[in-house]
Each structure stands twice: as C-alpha cells, then as structure tokens.
PyMOL commands that place a pseudoatom at each C-alpha (Angstrom):
pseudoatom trace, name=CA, resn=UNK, resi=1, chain=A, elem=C, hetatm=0, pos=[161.939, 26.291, -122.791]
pseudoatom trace, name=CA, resn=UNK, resi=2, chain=A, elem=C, hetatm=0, pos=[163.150, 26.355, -126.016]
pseudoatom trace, name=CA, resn=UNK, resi=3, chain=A, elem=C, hetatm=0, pos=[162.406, 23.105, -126.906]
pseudoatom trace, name=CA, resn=UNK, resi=4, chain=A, elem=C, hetatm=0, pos=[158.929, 23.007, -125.797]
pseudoatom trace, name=CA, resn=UNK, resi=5, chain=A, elem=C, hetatm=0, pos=[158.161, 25.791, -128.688]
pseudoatom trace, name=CA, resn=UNK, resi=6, chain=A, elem=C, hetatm=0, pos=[160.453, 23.594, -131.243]
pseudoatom trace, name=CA, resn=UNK, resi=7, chain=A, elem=C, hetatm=0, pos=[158.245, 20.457, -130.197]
pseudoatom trace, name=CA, resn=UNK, resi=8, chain=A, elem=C, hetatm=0, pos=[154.935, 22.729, -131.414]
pseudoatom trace, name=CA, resn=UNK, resi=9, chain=A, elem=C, hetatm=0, pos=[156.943, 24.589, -134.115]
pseudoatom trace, name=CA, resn=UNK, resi=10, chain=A, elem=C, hetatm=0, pos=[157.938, 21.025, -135.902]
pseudoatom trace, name=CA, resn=UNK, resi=11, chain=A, elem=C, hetatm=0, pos=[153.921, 19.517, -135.043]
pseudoatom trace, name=CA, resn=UNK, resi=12, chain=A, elem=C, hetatm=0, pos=[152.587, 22.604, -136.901]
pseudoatom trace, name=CA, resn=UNK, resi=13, chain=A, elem=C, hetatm=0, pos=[154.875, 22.744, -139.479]
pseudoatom trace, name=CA, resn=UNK, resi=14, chain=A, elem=C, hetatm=0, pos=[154.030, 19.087, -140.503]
pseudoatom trace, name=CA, resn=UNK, resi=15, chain=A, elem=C, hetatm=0, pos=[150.224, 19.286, -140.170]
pseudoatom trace, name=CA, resn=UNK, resi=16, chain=A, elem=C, hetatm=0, pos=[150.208, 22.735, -141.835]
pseudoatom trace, name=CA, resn=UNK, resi=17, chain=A, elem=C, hetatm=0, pos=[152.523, 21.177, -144.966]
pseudoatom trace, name=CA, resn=UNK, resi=18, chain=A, elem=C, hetatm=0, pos=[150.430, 17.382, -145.044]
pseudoatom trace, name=CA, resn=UNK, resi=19, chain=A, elem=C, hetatm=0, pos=[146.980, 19.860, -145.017]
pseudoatom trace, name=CA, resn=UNK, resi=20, chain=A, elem=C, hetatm=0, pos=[148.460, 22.011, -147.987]
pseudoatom trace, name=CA, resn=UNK, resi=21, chain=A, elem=C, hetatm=0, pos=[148.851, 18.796, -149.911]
pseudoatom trace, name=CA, resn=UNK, resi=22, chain=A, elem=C, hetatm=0, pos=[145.703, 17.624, -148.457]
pseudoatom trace, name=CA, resn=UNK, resi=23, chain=A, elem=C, hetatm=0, pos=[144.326, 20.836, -150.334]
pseudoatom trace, name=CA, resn=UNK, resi=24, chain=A, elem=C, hetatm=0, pos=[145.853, 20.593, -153.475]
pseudoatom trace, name=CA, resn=UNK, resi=25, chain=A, elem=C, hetatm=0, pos=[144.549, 17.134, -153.700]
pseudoatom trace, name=CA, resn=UNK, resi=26, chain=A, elem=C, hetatm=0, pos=[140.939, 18.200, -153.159]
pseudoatom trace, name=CA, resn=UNK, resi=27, chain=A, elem=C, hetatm=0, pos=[141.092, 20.792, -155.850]
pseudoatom trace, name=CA, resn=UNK, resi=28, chain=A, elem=C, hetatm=0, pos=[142.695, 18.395, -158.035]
pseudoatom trace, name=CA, resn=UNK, resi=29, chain=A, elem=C, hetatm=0, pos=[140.032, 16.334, -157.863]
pseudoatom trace, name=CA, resn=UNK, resi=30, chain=A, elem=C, hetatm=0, pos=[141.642, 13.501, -156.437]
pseudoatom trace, name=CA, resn=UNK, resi=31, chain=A, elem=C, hetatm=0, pos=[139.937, 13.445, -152.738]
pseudoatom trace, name=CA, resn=UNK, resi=32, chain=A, elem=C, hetatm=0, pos=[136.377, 13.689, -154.840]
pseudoatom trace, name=CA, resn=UNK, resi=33, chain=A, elem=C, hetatm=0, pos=[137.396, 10.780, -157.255]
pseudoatom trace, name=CA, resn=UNK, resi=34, chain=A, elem=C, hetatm=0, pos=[138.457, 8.437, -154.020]
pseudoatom trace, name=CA, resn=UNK, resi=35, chain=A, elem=C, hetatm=0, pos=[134.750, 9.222, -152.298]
pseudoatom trace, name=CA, resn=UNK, resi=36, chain=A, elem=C, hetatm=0, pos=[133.000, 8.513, -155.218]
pseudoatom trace, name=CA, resn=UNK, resi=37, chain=A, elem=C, hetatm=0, pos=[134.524, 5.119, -156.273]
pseudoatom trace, name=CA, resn=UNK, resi=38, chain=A, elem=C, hetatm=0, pos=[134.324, 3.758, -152.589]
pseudoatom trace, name=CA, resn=UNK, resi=39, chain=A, elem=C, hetatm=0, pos=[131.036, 2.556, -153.207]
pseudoatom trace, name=CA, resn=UNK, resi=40, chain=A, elem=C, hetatm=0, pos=[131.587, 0.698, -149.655]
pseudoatom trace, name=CA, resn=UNK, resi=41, chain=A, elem=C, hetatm=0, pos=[132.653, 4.116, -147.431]
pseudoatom trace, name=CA, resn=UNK, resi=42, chain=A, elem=C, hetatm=0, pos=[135.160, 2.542, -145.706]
pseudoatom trace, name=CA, resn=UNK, resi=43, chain=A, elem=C, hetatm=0, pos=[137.929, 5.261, -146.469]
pseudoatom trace, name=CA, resn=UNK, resi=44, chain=A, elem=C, hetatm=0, pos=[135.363, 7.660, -145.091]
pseudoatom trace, name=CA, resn=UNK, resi=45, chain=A, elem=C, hetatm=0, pos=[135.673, 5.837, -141.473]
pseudoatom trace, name=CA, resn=UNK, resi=46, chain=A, elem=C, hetatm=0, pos=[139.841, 5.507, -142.414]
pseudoatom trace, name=CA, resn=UNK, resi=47, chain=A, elem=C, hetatm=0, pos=[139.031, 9.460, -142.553]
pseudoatom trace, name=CA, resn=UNK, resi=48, chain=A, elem=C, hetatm=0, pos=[136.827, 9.952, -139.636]
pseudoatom trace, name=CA, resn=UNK, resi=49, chain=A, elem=C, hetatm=0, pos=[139.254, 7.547, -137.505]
pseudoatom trace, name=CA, resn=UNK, resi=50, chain=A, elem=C, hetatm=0, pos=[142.197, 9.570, -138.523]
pseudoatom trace, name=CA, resn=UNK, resi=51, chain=A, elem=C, hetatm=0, pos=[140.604, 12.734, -137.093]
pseudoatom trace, name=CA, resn=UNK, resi=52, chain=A, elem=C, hetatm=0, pos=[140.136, 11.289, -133.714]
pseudoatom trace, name=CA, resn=UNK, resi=53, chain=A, elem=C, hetatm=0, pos=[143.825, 10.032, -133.818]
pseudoatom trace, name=CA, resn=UNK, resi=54, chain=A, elem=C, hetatm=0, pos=[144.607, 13.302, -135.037]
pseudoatom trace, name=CA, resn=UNK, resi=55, chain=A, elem=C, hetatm=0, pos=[143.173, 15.160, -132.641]
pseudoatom trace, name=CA, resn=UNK, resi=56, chain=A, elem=C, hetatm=0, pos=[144.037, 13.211, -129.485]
pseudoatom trace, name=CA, resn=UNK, resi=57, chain=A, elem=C, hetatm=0, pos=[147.721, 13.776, -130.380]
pseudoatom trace, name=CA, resn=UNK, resi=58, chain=A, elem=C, hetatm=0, pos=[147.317, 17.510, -131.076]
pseudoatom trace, name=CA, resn=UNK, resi=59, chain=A, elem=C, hetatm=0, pos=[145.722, 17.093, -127.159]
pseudoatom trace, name=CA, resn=UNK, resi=60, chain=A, elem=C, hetatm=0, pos=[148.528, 15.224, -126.126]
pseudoatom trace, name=CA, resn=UNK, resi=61, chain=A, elem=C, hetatm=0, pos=[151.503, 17.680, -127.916]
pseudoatom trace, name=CA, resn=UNK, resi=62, chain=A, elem=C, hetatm=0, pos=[150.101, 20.299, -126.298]
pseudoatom trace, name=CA, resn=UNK, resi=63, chain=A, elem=C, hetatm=0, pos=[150.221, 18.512, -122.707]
pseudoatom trace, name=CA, resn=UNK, resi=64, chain=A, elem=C, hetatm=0, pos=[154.046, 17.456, -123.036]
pseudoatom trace, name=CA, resn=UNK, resi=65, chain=A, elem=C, hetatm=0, pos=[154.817, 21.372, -124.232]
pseudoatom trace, name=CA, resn=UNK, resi=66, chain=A, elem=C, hetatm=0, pos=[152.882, 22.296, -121.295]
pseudoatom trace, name=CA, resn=UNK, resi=67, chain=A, elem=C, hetatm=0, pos=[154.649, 19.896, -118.779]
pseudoatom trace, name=CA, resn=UNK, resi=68, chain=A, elem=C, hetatm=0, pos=[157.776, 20.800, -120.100]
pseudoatom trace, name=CA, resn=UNK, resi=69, chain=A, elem=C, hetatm=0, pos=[157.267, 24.374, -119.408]
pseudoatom trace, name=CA, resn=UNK, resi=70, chain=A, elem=C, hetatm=0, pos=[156.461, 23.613, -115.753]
pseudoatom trace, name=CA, resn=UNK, resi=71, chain=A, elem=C, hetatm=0, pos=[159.624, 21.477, -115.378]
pseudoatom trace, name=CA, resn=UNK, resi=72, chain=A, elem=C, hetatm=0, pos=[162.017, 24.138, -116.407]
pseudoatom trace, name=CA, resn=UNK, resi=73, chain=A, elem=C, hetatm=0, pos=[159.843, 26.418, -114.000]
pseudoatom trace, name=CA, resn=UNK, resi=74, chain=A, elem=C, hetatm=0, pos=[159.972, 24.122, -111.347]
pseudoatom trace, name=CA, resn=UNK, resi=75, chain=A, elem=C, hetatm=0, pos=[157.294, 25.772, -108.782]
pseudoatom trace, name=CA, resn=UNK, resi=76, chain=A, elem=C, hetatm=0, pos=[156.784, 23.651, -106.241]
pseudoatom trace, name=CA, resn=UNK, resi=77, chain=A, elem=C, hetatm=0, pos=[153.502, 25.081, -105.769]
pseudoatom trace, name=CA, resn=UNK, resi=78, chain=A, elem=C, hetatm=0, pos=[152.156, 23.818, -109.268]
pseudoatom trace, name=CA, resn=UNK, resi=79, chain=A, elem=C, hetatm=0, pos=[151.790, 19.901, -109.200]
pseudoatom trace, name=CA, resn=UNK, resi=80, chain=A, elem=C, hetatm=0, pos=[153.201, 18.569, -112.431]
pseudoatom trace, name=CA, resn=UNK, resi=81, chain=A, elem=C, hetatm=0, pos=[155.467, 15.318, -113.106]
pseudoatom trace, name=CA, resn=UNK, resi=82, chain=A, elem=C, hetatm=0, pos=[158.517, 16.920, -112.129]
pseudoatom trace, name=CA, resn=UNK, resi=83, chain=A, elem=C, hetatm=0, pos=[157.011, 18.086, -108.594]
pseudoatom trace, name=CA, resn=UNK, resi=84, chain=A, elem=C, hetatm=0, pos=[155.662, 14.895, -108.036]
pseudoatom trace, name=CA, resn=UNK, resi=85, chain=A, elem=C, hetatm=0, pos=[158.523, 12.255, -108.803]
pseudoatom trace, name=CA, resn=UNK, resi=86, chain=A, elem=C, hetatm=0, pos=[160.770, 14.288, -106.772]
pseudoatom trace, name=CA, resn=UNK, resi=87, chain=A, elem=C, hetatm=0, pos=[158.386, 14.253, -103.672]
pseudoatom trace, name=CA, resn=UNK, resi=88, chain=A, elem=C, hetatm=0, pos=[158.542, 10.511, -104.626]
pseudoatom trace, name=CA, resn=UNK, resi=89, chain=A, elem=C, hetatm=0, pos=[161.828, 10.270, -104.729]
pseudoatom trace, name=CA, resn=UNK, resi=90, chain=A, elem=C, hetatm=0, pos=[163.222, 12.444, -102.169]
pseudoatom trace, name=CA, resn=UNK, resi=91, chain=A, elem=C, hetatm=0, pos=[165.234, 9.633, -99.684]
pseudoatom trace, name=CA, resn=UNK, resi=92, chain=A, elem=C, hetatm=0, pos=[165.113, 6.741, -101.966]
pseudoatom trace, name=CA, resn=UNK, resi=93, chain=A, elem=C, hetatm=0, pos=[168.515, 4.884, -102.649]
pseudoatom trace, name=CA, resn=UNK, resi=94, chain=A, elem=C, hetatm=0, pos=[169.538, 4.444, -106.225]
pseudoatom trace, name=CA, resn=UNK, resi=95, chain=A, elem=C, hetatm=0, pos=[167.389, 1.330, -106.894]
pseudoatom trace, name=CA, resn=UNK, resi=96, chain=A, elem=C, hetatm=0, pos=[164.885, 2.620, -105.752]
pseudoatom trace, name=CA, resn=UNK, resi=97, chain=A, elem=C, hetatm=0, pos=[165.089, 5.930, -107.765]
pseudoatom trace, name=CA, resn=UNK, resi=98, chain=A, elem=C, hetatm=0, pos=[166.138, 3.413, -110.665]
pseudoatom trace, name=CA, resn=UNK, resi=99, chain=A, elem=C, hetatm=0, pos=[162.425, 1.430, -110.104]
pseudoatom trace, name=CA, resn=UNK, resi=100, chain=A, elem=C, hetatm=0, pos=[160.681, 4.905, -109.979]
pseudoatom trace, name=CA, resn=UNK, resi=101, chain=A, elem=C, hetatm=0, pos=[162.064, 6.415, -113.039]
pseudoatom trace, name=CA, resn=UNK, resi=102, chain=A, elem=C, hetatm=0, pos=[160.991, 2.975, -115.275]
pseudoatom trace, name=CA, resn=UNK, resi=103, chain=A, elem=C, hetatm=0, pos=[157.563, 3.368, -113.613]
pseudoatom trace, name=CA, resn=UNK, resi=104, chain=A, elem=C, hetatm=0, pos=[157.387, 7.014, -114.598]
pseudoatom trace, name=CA, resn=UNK, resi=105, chain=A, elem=C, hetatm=0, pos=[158.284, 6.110, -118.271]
pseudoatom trace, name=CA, resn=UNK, resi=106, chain=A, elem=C, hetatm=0, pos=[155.824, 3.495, -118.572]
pseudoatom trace, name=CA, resn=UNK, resi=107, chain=A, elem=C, hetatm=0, pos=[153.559, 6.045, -117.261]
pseudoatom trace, name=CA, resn=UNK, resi=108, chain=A, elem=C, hetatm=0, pos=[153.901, 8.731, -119.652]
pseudoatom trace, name=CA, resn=UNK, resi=109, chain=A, elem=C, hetatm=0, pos=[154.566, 6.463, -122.345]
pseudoatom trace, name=CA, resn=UNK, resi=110, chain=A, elem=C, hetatm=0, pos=[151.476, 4.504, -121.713]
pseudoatom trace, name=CA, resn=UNK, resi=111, chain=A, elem=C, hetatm=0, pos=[149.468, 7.664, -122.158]
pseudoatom trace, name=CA, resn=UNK, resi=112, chain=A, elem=C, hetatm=0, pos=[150.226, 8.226, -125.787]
pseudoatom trace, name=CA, resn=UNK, resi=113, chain=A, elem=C, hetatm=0, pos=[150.412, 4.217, -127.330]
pseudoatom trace, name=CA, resn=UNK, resi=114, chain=A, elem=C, hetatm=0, pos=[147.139, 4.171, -128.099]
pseudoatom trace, name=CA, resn=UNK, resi=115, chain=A, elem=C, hetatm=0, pos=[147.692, 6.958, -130.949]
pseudoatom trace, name=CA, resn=UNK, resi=116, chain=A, elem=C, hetatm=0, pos=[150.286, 4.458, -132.302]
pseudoatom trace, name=CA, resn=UNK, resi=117, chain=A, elem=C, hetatm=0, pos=[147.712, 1.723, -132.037]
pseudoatom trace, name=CA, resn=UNK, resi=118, chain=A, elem=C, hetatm=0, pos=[145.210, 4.070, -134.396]
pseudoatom trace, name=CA, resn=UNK, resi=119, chain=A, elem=C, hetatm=0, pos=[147.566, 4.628, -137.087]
pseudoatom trace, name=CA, resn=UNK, resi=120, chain=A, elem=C, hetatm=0, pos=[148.596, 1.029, -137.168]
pseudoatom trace, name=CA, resn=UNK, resi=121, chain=A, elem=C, hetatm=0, pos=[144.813, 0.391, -136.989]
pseudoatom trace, name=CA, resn=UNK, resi=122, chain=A, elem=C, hetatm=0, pos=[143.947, 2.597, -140.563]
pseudoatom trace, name=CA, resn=UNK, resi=123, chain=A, elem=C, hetatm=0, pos=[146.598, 0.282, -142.576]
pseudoatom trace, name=CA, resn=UNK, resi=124, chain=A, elem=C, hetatm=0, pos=[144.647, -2.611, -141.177]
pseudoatom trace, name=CA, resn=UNK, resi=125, chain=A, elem=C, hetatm=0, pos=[141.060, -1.354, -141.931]
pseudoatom trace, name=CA, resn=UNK, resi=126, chain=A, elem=C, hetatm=0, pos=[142.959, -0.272, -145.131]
pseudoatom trace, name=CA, resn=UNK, resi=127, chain=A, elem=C, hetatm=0, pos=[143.924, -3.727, -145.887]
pseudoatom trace, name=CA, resn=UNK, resi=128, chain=A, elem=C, hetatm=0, pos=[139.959, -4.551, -144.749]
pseudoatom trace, name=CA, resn=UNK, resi=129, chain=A, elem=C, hetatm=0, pos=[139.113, -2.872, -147.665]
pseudoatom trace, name=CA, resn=UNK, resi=130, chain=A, elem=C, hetatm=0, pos=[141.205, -4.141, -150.435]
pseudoatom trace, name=CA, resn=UNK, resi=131, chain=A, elem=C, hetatm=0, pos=[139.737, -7.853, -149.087]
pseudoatom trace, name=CA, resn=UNK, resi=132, chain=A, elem=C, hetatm=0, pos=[136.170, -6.186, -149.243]
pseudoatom trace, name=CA, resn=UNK, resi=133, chain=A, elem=C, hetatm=0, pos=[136.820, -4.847, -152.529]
pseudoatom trace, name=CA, resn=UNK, resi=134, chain=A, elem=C, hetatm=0, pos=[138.036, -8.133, -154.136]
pseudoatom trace, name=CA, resn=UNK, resi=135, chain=A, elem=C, hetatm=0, pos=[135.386, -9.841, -152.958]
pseudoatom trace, name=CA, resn=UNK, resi=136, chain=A, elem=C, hetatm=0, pos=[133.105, -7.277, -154.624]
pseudoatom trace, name=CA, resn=UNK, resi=137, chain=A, elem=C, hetatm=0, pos=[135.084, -7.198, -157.832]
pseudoatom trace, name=CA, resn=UNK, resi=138, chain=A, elem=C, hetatm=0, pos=[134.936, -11.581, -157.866]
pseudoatom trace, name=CA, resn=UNK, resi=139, chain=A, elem=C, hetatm=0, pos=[131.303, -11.968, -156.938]
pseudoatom trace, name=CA, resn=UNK, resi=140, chain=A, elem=C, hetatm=0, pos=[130.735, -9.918, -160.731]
pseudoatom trace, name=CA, resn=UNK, resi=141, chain=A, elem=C, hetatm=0, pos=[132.774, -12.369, -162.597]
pseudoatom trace, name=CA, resn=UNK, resi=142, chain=A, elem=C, hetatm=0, pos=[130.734, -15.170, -163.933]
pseudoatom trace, name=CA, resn=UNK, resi=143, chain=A, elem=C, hetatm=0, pos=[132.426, -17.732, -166.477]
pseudoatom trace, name=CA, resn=UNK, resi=144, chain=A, elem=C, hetatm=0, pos=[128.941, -18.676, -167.588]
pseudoatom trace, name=CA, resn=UNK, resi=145, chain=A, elem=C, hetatm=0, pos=[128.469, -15.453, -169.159]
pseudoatom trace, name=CA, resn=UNK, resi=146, chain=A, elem=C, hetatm=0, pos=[131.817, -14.211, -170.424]
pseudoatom trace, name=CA, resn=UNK, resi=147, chain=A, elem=C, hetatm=0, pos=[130.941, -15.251, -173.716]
pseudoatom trace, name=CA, resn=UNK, resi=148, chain=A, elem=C, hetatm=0, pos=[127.849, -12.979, -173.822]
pseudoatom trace, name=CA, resn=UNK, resi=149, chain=A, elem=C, hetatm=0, pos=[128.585, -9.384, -175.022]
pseudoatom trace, name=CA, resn=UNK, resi=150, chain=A, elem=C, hetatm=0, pos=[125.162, -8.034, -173.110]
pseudoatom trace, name=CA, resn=UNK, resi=151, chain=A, elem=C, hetatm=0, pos=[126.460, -9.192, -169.489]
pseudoatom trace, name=CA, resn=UNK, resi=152, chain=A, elem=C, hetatm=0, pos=[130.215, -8.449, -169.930]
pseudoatom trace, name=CA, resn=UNK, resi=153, chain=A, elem=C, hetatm=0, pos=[129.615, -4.877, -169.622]
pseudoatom trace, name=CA, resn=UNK, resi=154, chain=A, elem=C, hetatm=0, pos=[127.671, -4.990, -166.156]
pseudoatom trace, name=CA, resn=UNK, resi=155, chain=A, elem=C, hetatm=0, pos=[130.655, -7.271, -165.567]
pseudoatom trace, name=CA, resn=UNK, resi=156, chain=A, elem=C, hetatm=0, pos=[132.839, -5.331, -166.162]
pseudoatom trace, name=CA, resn=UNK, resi=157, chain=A, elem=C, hetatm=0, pos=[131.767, -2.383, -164.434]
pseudoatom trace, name=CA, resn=UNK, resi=158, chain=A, elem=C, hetatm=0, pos=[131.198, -4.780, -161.334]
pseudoatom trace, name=CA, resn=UNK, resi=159, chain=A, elem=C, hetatm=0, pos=[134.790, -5.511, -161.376]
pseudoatom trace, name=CA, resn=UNK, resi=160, chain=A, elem=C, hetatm=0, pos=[135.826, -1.690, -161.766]
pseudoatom trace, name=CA, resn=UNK, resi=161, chain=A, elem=C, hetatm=0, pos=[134.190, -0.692, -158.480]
pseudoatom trace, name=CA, resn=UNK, resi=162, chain=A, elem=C, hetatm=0, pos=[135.803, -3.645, -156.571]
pseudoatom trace, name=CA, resn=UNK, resi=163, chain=A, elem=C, hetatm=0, pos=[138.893, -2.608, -157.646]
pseudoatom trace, name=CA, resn=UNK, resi=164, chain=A, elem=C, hetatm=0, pos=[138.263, 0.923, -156.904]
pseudoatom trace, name=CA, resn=UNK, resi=165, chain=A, elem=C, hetatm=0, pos=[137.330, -0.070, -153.797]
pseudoatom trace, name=CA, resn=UNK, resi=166, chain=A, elem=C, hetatm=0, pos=[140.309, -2.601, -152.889]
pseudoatom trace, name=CA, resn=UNK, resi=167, chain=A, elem=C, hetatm=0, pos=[143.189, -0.019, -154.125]
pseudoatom trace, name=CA, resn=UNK, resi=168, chain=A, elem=C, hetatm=0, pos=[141.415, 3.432, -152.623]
pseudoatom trace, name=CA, resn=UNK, resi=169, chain=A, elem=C, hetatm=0, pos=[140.924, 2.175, -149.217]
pseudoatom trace, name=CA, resn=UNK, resi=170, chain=A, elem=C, hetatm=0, pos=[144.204, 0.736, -149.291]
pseudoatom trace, name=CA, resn=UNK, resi=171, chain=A, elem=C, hetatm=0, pos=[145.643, 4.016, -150.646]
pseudoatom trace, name=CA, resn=UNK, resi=172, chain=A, elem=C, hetatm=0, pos=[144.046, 6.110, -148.092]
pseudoatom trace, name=CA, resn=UNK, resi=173, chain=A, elem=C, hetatm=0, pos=[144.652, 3.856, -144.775]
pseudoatom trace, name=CA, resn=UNK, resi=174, chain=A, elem=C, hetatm=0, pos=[148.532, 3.929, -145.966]
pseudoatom trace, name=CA, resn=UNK, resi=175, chain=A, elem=C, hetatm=0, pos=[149.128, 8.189, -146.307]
pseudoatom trace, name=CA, resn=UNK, resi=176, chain=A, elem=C, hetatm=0, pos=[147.152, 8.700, -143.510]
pseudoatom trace, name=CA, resn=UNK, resi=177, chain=A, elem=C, hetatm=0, pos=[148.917, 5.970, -141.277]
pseudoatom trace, name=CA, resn=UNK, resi=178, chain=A, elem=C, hetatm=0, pos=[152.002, 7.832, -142.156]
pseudoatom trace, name=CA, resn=UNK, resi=179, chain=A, elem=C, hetatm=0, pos=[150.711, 11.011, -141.673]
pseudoatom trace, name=CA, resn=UNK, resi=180, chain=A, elem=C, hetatm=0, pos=[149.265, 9.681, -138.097]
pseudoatom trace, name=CA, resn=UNK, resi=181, chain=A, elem=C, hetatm=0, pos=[153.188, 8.156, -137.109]
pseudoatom trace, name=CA, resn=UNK, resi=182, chain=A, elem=C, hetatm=0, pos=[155.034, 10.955, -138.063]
pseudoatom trace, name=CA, resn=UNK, resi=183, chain=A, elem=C, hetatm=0, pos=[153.261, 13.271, -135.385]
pseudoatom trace, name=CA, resn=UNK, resi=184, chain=A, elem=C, hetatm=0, pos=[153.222, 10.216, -133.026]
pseudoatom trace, name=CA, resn=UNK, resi=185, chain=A, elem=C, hetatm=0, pos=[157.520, 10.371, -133.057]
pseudoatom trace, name=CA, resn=UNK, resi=186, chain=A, elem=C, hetatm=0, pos=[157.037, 13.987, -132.591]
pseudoatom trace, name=CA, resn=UNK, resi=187, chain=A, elem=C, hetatm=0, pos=[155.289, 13.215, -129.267]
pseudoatom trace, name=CA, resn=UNK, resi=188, chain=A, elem=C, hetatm=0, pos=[157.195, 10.187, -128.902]
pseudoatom trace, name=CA, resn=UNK, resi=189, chain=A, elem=C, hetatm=0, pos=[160.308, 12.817, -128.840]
pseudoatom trace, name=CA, resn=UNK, resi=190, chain=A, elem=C, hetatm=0, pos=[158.566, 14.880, -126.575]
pseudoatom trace, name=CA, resn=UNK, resi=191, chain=A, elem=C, hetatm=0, pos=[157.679, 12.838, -123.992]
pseudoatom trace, name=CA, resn=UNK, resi=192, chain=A, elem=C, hetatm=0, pos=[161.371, 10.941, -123.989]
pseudoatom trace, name=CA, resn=UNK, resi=193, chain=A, elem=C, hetatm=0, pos=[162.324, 14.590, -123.495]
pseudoatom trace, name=CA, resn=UNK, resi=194, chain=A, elem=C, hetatm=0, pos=[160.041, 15.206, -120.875]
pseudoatom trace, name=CA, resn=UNK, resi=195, chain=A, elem=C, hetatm=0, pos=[161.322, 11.774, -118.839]
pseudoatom trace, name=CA, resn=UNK, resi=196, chain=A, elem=C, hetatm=0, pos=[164.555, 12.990, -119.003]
pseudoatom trace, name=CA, resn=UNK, resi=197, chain=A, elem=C, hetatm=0, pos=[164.582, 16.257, -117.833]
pseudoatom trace, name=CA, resn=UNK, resi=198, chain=A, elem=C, hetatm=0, pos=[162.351, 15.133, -114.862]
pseudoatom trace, name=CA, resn=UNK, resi=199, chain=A, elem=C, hetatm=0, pos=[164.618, 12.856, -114.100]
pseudoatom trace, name=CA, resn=UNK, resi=200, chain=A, elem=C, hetatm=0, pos=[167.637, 14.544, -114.576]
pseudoatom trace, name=CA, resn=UNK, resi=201, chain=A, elem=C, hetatm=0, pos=[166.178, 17.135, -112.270]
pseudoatom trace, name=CA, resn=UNK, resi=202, chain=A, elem=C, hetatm=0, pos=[165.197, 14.683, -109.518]
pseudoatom trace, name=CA, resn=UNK, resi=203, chain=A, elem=C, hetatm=0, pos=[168.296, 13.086, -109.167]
pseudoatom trace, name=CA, resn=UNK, resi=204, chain=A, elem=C, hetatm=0, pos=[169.893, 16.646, -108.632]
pseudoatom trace, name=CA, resn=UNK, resi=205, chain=A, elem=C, hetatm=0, pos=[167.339, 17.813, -106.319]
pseudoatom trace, name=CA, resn=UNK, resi=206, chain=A, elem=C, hetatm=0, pos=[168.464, 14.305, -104.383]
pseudoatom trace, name=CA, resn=UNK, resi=207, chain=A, elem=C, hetatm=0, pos=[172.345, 14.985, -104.834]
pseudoatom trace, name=CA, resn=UNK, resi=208, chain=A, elem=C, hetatm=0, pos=[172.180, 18.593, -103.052]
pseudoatom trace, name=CA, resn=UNK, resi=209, chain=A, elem=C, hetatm=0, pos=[169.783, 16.718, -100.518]
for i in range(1, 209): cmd.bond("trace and resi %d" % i, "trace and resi %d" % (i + 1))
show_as sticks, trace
zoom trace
C-alpha cells in the first residue's frame, strides 16, 4: 500500500536528516566538547537510552508497514490483525463489534507507549543531571575562602564543571527527547492507520455477511 512505503519513506527521511546534523555536530566539535565536560556520564546513558528507544521504534515501524501490507492483501491464510479481528468479529452485533474495536486499539496502542515513556524518560534523567550538576558546582563554593586568591581558582573551576554538567545533560536529554517523539507520532500515525483500516475492513466483511 502506498502508505505503508510513505510511513518508512517519512521515518527514514527524519532519522537520515537528525543523523546528518548529528554528523555535522561531531565534526564540529560539539558532541566531543559535551563528553568531555560531563565529568558525571550521565548524557552518555541519555545516549545509550536513546538507542534502545531508537531502535525499538525502528522494530516497531517496520511491524505496522508490515501489517499494513497484509491488510490490504487480506489472505486469509496469513494470520495478521486484520484476519484475526474479523474471525472475532464475524456475528457480533454492533456493540459488540464497538467493544472489540476499543480492545483492539488499546492493543496495538499498548504495544508502542512504552517508546513514549523513554523519550519522556531522557528529559527527566536530563533534568537528573542539571540537579546533579548544581550540586557539584555548590559543594565547590566555600564563603570561607572567597577572599583567598590561591583557592578561588580550584573554585572556580569546581563550579565550571557543575555547570557543564547541569546545562549538557539537560541539553542532550531535551534534542534527543524530541528526536525520540517525533518518530513516536510517526508510529503513532501508523498504527491509528493500521486500526482503521482493520476495522474499516471488518465491518465490511460483516455487512456483505
């Protein structure tokens, strides 16, 4: 189906455009500076946590294309969602074909939230961070000794990292949360379109019953 290959088309497109900037970063320098001012690593497991996410949603973009594909074909002697809800709902009265599609949504719904839950997660372990690094930059400061060129410096530099820290981890939990969500509502898109053509096919299967 045309749509199917659109859903893929506008998933690579994305990925291939945020990794091009991704790139550019790196040789700018940028990517190198952020690794080596986290003195605490935590954008490295924002980065490692991303991949996952990442990677389960490529899984799951690639499923919805697929099931897709097999409505449209509609062989009953493939099991997909579409050959399933209308065995299921083959001589079931409207309400009850009402109750099955709302059970199928939750169903295909439910097996994509939890990529929404990990790009919601890297702003919070962003925000983690900028605590982490506060703390860090505050336990330099000493009142006692601000009046003591020799000890400002180390101070100083104390405070530097924990603000490095706070605002990179911060930085990085935010572009790749939005990185994350915007293939989410691509799947999120996908699957809505997958409900409704199995649906739309099942109650026409049941109409020329």
């Amino acid at each position: 189906m045309p749509f199917s290959h659109l859903l893929l088309l506008r998933y690579i497109l994305l990925n291939v455009v945020a990794i091009a900037l991704l790139v550019a970063a790196y040789f700018q320098g940028w990517v190198g500076l952020v690794v080596r001012s986290d003195a605490t690593r935590v954008t490295i497991g924002i980065a490692a946590l991303f991949v996952i996410g990442l990677i389960a949603c490529s899984l799951s973009i690639w499923r919805v294309s697929r099931e897709i594909d097999r409505a449209n074909s509609l062989d009953p002697a493939k099991t997909s969602p579409v050959t399933v809800y209308i065995r299921l709902a083959r001589g079931k009265d409207a309400g009850g074909r009402a109750n099955l599609a709302a059970a199928f949504r939750h169903r295909l719904f439910s097996r994509i939230v939890h990529i929404r839950h990990i790009a919601n997660t890297l702003v919070v372990i962003g925000l983690i961070g900028t605590v982490i690094g506060f703390i860090i930059a505050l336990s330099g400061v000493d009142p006692d000794i601000a009046t003591n060129p020799n000890a400002v410096s180390g101070m100083v530099a104390r405070l530097i990292e924990g603000m490095s820290v706070a605002l990179y981890t911060t930085l990085v939990g935010a572009i790749l949360s939005v990185w994350l969500l915007a293939c989410f509502q691509i799947l999120a898109t996908g699957t809505t379109t997958l409900f409704s053509l199995v649906v739309e096919l099942g109650e026409g299967v049941e109409a020329g019953d």
